[in-house]
Biopython code that builds the backbone (N, CA, C, O; Angstrom):
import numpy as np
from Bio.PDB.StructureBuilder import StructureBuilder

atoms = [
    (1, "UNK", "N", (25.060, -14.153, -21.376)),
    (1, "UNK", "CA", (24.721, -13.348, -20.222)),
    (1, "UNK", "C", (25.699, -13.566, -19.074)),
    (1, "UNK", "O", (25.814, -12.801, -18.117)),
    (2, "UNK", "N", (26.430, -14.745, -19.275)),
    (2, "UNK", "CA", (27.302, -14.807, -17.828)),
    (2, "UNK", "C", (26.542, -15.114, -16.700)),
    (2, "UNK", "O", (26.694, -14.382, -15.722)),
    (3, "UNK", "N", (25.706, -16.101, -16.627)),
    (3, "UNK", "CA", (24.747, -15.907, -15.291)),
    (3, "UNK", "C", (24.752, -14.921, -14.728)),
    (3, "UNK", "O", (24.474, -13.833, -15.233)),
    (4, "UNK", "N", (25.161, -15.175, -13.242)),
    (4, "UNK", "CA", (24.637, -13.771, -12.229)),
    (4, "UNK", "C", (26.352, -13.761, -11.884)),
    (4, "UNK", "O", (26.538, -13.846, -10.670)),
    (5, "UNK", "N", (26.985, -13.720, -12.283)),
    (5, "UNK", "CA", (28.557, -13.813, -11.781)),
    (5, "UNK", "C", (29.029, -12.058, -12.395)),
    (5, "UNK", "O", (29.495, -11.244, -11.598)),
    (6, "UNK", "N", (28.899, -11.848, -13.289)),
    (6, "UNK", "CA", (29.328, -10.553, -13.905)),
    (6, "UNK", "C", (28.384, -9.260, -13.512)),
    (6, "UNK", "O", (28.510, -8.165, -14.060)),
    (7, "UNK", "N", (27.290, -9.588, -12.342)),
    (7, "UNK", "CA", (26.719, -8.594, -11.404)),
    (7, "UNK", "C", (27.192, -8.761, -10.287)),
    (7, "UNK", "O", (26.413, -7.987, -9.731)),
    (8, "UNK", "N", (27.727, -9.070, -9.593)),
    (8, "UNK", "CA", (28.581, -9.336, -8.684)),
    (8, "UNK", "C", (29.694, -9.101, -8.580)),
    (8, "UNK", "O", (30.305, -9.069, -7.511)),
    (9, "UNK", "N", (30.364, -8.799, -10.187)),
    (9, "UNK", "CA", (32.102, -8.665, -10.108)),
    (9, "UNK", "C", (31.418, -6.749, -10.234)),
    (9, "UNK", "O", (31.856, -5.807, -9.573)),
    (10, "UNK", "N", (30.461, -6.699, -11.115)),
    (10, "UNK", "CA", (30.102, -5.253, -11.000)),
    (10, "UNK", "C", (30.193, -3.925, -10.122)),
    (10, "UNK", "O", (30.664, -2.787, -10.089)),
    (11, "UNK", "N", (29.168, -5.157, -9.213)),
    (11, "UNK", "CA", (28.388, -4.449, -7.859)),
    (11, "UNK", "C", (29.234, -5.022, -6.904)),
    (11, "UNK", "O", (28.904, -6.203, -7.014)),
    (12, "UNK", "N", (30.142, -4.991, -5.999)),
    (12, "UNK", "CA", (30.710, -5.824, -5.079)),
    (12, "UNK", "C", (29.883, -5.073, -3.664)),
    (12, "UNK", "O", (30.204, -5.590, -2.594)),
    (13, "UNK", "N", (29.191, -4.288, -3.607)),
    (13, "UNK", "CA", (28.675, -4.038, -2.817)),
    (13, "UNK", "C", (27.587, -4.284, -2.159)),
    (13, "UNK", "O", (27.023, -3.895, -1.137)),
    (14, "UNK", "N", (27.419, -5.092, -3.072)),
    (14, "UNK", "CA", (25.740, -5.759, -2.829)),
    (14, "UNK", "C", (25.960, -6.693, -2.015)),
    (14, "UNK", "O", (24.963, -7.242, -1.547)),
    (15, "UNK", "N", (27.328, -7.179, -1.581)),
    (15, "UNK", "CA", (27.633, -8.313, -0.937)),
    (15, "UNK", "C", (27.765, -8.053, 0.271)),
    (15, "UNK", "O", (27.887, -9.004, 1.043)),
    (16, "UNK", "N", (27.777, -6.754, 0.765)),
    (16, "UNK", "CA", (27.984, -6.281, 2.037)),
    (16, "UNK", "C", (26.841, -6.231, 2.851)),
    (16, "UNK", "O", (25.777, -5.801, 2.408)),
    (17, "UNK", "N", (27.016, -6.780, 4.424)),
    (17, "UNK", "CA", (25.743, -6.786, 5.420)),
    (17, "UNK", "C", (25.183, -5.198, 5.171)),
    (17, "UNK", "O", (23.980, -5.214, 4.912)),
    (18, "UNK", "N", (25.686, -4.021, 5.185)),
    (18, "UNK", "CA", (24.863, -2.828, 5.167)),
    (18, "UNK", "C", (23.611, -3.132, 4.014)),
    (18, "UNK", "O", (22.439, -3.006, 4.368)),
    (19, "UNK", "N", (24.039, -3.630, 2.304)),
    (19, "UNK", "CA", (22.953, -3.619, 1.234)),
    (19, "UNK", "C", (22.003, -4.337, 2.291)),
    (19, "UNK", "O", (21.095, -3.786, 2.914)),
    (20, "UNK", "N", (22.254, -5.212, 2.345)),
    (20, "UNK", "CA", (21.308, -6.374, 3.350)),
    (20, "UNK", "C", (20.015, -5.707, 3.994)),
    (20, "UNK", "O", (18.834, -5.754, 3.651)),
    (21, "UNK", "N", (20.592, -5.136, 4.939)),
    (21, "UNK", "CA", (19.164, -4.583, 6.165)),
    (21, "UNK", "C", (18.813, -3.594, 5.282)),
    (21, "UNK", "O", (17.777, -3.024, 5.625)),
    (22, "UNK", "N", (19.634, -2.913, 3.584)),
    (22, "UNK", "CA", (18.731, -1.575, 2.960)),
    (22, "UNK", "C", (18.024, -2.389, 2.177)),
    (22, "UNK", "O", (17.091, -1.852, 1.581)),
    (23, "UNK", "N", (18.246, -3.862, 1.952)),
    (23, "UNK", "CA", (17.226, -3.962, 0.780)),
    (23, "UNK", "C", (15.931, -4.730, 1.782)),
    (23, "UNK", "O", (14.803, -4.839, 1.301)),
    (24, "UNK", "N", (16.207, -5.182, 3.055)),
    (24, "UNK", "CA", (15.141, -5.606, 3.614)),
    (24, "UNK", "C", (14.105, -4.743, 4.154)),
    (24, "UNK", "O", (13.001, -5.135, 4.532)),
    (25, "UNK", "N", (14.614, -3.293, 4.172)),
    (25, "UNK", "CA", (14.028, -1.836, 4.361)),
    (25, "UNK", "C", (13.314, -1.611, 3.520)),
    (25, "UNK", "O", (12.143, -1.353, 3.798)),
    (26, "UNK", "N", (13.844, -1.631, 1.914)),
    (26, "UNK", "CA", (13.246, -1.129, 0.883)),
    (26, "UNK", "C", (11.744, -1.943, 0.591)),
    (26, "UNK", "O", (10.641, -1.475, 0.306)),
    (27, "UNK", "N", (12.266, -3.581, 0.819)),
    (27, "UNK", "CA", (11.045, -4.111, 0.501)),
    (27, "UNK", "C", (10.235, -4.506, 1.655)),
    (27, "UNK", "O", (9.515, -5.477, 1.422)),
    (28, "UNK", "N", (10.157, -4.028, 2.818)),
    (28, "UNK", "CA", (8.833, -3.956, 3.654)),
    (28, "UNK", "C", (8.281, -2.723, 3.442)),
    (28, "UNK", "O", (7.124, -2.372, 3.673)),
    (29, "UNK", "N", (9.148, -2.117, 3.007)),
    (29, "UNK", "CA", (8.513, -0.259, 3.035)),
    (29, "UNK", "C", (7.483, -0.510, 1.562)),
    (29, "UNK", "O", (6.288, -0.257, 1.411)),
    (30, "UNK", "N", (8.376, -1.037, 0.703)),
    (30, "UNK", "CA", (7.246, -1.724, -0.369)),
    (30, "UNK", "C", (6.199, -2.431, -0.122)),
    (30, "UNK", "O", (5.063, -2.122, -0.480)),
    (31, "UNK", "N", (6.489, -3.380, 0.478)),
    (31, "UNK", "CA", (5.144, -4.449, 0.901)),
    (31, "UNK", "C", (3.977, -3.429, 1.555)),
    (31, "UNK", "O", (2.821, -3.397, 1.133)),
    (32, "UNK", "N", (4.341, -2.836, 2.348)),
    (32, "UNK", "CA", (3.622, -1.779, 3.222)),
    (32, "UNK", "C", (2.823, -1.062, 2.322)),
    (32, "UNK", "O", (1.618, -0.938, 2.539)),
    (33, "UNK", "N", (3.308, -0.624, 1.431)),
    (33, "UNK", "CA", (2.542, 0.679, 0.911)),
    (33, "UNK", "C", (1.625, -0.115, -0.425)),
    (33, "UNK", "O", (0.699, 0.399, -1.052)),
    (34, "UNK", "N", (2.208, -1.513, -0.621)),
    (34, "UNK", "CA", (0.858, -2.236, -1.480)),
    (34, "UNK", "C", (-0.146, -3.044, -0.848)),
    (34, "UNK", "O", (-0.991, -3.779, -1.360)),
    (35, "UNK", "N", (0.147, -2.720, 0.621)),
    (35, "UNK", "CA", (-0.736, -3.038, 1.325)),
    (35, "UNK", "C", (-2.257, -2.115, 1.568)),
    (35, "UNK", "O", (-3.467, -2.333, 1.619)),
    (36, "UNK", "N", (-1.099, -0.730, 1.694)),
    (36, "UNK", "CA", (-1.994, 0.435, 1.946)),
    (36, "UNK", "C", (-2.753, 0.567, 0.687)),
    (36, "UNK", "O", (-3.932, 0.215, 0.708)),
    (37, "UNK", "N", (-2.150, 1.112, -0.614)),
    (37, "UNK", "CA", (-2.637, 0.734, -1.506)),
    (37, "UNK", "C", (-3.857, 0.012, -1.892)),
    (37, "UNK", "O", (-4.809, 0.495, -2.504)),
    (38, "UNK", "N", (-3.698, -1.517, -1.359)),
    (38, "UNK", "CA", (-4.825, -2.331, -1.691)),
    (38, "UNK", "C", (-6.584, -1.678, -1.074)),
    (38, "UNK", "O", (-7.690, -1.357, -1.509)),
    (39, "UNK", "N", (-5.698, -1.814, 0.376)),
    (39, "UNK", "CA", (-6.829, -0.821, 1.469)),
    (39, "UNK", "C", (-7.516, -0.262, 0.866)),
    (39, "UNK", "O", (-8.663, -0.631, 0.611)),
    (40, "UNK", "N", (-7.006, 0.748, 0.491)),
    (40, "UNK", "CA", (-7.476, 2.288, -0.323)),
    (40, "UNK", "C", (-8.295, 1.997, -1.071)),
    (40, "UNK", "O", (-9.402, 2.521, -1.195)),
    (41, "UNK", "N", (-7.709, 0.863, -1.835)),
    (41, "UNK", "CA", (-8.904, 0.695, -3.176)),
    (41, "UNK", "C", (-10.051, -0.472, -3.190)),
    (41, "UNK", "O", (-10.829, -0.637, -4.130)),
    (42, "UNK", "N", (-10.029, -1.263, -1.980)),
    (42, "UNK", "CA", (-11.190, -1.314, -1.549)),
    (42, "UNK", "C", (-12.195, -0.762, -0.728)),
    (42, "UNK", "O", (-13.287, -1.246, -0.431)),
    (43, "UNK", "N", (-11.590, 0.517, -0.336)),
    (43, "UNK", "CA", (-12.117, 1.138, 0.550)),
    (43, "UNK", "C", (-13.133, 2.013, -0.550)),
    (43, "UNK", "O", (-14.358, 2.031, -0.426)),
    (44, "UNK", "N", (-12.587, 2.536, -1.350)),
    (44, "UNK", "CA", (-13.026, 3.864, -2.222)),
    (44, "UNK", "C", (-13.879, 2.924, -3.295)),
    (44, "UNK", "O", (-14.720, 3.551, -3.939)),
    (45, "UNK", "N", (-13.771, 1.483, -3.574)),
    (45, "UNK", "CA", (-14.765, 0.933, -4.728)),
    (45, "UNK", "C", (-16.282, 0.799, -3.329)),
    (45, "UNK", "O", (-17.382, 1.321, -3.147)),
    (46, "UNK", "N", (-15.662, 0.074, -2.853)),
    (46, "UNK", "CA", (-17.330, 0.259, -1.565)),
    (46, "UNK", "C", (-17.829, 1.589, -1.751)),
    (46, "UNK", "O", (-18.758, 1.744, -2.543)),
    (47, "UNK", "N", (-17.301, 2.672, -1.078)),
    (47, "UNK", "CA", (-18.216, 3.670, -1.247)),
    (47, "UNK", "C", (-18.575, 3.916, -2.295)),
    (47, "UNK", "O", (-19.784, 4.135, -2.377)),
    (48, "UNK", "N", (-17.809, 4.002, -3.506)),
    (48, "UNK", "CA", (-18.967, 3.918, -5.207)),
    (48, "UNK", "C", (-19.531, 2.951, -5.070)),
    (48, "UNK", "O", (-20.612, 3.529, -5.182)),
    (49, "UNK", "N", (-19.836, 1.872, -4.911)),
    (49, "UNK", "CA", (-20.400, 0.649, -4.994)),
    (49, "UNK", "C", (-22.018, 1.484, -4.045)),
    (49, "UNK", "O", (-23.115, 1.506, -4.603)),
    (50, "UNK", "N", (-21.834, 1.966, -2.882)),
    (50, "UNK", "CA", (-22.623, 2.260, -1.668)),
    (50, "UNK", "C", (-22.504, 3.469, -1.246)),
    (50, "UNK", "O", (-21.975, 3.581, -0.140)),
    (51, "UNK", "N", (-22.902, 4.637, -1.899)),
    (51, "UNK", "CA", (-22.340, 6.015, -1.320)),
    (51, "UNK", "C", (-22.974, 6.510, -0.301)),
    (51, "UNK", "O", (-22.503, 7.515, 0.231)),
    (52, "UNK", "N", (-24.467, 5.786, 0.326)),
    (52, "UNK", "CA", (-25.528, 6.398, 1.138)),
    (52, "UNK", "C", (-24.585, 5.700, 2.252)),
    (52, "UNK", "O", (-24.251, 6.466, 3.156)),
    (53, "UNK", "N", (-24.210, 4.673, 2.320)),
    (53, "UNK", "CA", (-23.659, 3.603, 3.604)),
    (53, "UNK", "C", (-22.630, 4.500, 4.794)),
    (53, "UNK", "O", (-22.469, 4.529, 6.014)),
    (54, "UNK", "N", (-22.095, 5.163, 3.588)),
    (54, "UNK", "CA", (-20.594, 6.308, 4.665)),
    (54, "UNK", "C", (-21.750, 7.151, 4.913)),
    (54, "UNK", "O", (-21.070, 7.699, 5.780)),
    (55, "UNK", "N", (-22.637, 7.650, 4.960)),
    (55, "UNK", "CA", (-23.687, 8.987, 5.756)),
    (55, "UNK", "C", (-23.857, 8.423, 6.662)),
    (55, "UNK", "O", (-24.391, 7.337, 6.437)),
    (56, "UNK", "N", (-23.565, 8.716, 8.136)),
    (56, "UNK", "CA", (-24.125, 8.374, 8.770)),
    (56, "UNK", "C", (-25.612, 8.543, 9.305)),
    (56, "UNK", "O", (-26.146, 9.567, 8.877)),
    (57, "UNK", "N", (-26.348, 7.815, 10.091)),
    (57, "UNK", "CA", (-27.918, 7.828, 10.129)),
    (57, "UNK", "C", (-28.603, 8.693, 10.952)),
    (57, "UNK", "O", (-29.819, 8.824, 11.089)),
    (58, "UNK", "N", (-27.668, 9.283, 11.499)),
    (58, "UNK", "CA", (-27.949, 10.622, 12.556)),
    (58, "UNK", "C", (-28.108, 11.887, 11.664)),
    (58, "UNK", "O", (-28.633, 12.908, 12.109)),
    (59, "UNK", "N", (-27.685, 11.798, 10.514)),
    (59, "UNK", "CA", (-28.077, 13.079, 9.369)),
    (59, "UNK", "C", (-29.061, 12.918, 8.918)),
    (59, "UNK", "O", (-29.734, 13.942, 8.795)),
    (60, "UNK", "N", (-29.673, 11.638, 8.446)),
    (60, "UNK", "CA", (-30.923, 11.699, 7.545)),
    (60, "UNK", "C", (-32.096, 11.370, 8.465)),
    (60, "UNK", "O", (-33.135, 11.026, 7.902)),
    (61, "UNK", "N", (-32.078, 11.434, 10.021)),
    (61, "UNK", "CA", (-33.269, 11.348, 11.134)),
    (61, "UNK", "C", (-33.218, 13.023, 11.272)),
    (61, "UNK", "O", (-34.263, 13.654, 11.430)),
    (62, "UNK", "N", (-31.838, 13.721, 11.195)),
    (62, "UNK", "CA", (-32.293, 15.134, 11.121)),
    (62, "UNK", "C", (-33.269, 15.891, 10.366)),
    (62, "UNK", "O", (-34.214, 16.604, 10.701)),
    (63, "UNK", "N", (-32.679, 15.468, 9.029)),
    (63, "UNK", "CA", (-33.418, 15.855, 8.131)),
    (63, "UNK", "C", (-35.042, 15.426, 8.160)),
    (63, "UNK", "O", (-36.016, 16.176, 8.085)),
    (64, "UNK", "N", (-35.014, 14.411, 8.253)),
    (64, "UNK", "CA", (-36.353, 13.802, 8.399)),
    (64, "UNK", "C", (-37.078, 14.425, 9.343)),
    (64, "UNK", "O", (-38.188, 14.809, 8.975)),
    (65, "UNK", "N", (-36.742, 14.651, 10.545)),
    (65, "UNK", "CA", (-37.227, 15.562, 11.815)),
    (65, "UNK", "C", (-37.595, 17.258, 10.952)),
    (65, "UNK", "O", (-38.744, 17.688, 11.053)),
    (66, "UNK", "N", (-36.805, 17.878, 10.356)),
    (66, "UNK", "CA", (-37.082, 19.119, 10.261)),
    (66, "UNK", "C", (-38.396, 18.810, 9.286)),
    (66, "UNK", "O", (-39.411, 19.228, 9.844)),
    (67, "UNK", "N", (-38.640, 18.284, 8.166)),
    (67, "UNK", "CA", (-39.652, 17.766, 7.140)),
    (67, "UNK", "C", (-40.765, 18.429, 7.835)),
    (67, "UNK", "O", (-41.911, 18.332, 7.398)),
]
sb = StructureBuilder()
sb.init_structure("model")
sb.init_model(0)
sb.init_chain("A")
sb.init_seg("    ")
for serial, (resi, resn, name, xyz) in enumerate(atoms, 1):
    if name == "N":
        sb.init_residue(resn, " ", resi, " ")
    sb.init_atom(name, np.array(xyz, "f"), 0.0, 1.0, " ", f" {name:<3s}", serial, name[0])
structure = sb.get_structure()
């Protein structure tokens, strides 16, 4: 395999400050969105878990009122 020496004679660009701040871009923009991600999907198992909980209680005193 050549260690990591024959990606480097490859890519000589990777060595440059510009890759730098794009790959520190790429992976917060990543981190970010498996963040959001995670969110999401605890957000959406609660409400299956609890689907009455997101109604709020001002709808079902309506309802109850018209009865």
């Amino acid at each position: 395999w050549g260690g990591g020496q024959g990606v480097q004679a490859e890519h000589p660009a990777w060595n440059s400050s510009a890759s730098s701040w794009e790959t520190g871009l790429t992976l917060a923009c990543f981190v970010f969105l498996c963040l959001f991600l995670i969110v999401m999907i605890i957000r959406c198992a609660k409400v299956i878990m609890d689907p009455y909980s997101a109604i709020p209680t001002s709808t079902w005193e309506e309802q109850h009122l018209d009865d």
